[in-house]
N, C-alpha and C positions, 0 to 999 in steps of 0.2 A: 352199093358196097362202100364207098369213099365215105358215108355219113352213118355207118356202122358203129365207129368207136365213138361218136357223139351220142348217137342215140344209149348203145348202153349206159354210158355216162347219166344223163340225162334219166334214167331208168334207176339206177342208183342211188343216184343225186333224190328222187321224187320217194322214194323208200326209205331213205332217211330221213327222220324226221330235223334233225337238225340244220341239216343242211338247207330241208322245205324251208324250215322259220329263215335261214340265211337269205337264201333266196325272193323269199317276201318280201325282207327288209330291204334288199335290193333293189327290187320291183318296185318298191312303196318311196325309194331316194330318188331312183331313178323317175319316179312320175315326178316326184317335187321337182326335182332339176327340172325336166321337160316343163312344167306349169312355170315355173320361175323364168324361163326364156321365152316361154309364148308374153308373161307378161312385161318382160323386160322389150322385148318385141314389140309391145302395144305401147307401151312407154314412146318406147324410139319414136316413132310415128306420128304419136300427137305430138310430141315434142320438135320432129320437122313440122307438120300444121302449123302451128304455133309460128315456128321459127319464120315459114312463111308467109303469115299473116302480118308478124312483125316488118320482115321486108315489102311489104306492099302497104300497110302504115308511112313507112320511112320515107315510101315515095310520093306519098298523100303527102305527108308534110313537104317533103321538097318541092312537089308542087307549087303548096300553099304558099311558101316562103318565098318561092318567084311572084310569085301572082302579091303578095305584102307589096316587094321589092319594086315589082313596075309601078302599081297602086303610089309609093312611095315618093319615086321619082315625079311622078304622075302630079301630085299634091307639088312639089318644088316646084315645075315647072309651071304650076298655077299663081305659085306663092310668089314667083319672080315676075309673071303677069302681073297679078296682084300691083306688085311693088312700082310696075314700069304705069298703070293704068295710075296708079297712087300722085307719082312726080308728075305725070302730064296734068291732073287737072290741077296741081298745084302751081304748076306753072303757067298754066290757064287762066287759074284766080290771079296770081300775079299779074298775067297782061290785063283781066278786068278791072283789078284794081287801080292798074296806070291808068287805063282808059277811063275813067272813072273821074282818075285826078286831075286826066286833061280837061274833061267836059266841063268838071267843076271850076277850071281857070279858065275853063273858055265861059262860062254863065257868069265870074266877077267881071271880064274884058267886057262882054256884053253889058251888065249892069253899069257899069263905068262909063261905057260909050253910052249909052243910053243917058244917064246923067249928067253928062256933056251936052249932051244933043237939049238937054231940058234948059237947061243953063245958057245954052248962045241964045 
């Protein structure tokens, strides 16, 4: 009884031819708007995908850029070996070189006493 004054309506409405074409056209917005939201819908969607892919990129790179970072430090701390290994043998060479100069004062002493010794 409650869906009485519809239904006439409705019964009306479908007898008219006018108001049928209204109604189509209706029908036929109404679908585009529905399809226009399922794709606006599917947009969204890939568009979080996306957005997620990019945040788990972001943290590939943050990674990487730690792992540069120790790598980096990594090289200095070699570079400062490097440099410490560097001054010791040069100060190495230094003391062979003194030693060197004494041996070679001590072979003219030699020579020397030696030619003394020829000479008494």
């Amino acid at each position: 009884e409650e869906f009485r004054p519809i239904v006439r309506r409705l019964r009306m409405a479908a007898e008219d031819e006018e108001i049928q074409i209204n109604m189509e056209m209706e029908d036929d917005i109404l679908q585009e708007l529905q399809d226009k939201e399922r794709s606006i819908e599917e947009k969204e969607k890939v568009i979080e995908e996306k957005e997620k892919v990019i945040e788990e990129k972001e943290k590939v790179i943050e990674e990487k850029e730690k792992v540069i970072e120790e790598k980096v430090k990594e090289i200095e701390e070699k570079e400062k070996v490097i440099e410490e290994n560097a001054k010791v043998i040069e100060e190495k060479e230094e003391v062979i070189e003194e030693k060197e100069k004494v041996i070679e004062e001590q072979k003219l002493i030699i020579e020397k006493l030696k030619q003394q010794l020829k000479q008494d």
